[in-house]
N, C-alpha and C positions, 0 to 999 in steps of 0.2 A: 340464687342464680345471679350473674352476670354474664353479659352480652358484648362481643366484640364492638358493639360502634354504640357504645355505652354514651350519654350524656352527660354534662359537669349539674349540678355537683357530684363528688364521690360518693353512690348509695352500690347497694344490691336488691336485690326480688326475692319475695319470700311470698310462696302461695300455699296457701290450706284450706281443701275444701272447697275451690272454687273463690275463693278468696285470695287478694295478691294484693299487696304491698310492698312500695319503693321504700328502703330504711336508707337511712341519712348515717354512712358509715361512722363520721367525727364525734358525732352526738348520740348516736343509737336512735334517731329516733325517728317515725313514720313521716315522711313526706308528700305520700300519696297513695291514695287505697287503704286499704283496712282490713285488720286481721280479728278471728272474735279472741277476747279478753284474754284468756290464758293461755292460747298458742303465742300468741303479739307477746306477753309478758317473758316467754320462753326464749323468742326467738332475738328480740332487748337484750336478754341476760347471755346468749351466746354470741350478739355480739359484740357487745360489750369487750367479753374472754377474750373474742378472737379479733380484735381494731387492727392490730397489727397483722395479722394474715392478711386482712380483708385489704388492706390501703396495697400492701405488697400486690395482692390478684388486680389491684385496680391501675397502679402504675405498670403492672404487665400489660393490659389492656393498651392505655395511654401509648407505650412503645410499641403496640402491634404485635407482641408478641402472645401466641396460640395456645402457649404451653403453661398452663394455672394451676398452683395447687391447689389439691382438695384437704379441705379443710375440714375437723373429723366432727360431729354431731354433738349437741349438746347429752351428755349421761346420766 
Protein backbone atom coordinates (compact mmCIF):
# COMPACT_ATOMS: atom_id res chain seq x y z
CA UNK A 1 0.00 0.00 0.00
CA UNK A 2 0.77 3.68 -0.38
CA UNK A 3 -0.89 6.68 0.98
CA UNK A 4 -1.57 10.13 -0.67
CA UNK A 5 0.39 12.39 2.06
CA UNK A 6 3.13 9.60 2.12
CA UNK A 7 6.47 10.66 3.94
CA UNK A 8 10.18 10.97 2.49
CA UNK A 9 11.89 8.53 2.38
CA UNK A 10 10.50 6.67 -0.68
CA UNK A 11 8.93 3.18 1.10
CA UNK A 12 5.45 1.38 0.72
CA UNK A 13 3.08 -0.69 3.50
CA UNK A 14 2.98 -4.20 3.60
CA UNK A 15 0.79 -5.86 6.24
CA UNK A 16 0.23 -9.56 7.04
CA UNK A 17 -1.68 -10.86 9.74
CA UNK A 18 -1.95 -7.95 11.78
CA UNK A 19 1.47 -7.21 11.09
CA UNK A 20 2.82 -4.08 8.91
CA UNK A 21 5.78 -2.86 7.71
CA UNK A 22 7.24 0.43 6.02
CA UNK A 23 9.85 -1.07 3.13
CA UNK A 24 12.50 1.36 2.09
CA UNK A 25 11.65 1.20 -1.74
CA UNK A 26 15.77 1.82 -2.99
CA UNK A 27 17.06 -0.91 -0.85
CA UNK A 28 14.12 -3.18 -0.30
CA UNK A 29 14.42 -3.24 2.84
CA UNK A 30 12.18 -2.85 6.42
CA UNK A 31 12.34 0.57 7.93
CA UNK A 32 9.77 0.11 10.32
CA UNK A 33 7.51 -2.72 11.84
CA UNK A 34 7.97 -6.10 11.06
CA UNK A 35 6.75 -8.83 8.96
CA UNK A 36 7.29 -12.81 10.22
CA UNK A 37 10.17 -14.31 8.23
CA UNK A 38 8.74 -15.72 5.02
CA UNK A 39 6.08 -13.37 4.15
CA UNK A 40 8.95 -10.30 4.75
CA UNK A 41 11.32 -12.51 2.55
CA UNK A 42 8.45 -12.63 -0.23
CA UNK A 43 7.40 -9.44 -0.08
CA UNK A 44 11.89 -8.14 -0.31
CA UNK A 45 11.76 -10.41 -3.39
CA UNK A 46 8.64 -8.64 -5.07
CA UNK A 47 9.95 -5.71 -4.52
CA UNK A 48 12.97 -5.98 -5.46
CA UNK A 49 11.12 -7.20 -9.27
CA UNK A 50 9.02 -4.24 -9.06
CA UNK A 51 11.68 -0.87 -7.76
CA UNK A 52 10.71 0.68 -10.75
CA UNK A 53 6.82 0.52 -10.66
CA UNK A 54 7.18 1.24 -7.15
CA UNK A 55 9.48 4.72 -7.43
CA UNK A 56 6.83 5.54 -10.64
CA UNK A 57 3.44 5.07 -7.94
CA UNK A 58 5.78 7.11 -5.51
CA UNK A 59 6.68 10.11 -7.76
CA UNK A 60 2.83 9.99 -8.78
CA UNK A 61 2.15 10.57 -5.24
CA UNK A 62 4.81 13.42 -4.91
CA UNK A 63 2.86 15.28 -8.09
CA UNK A 64 -0.59 14.78 -6.41
CA UNK A 65 -1.55 12.92 -8.64
CA UNK A 66 -4.67 10.07 -7.65
CA UNK A 67 -4.33 7.84 -10.36
CA UNK A 68 -1.46 4.70 -9.46
CA UNK A 69 -0.83 1.75 -10.95
CA UNK A 70 -1.50 -1.64 -9.73
CA UNK A 71 1.16 -3.51 -9.59
CA UNK A 72 0.53 -7.25 -10.23
CA UNK A 73 1.43 -9.89 -6.99
CA UNK A 74 4.25 -11.80 -6.63
CA UNK A 75 3.67 -15.81 -8.61
Amino acid sequence: MMYFDEHRPPHFHAEYNGNNAEILIKDAKVIKGGLPKKQLKLVLAWATLHEDELVNNWEEIETGNMKLKQIDPLR
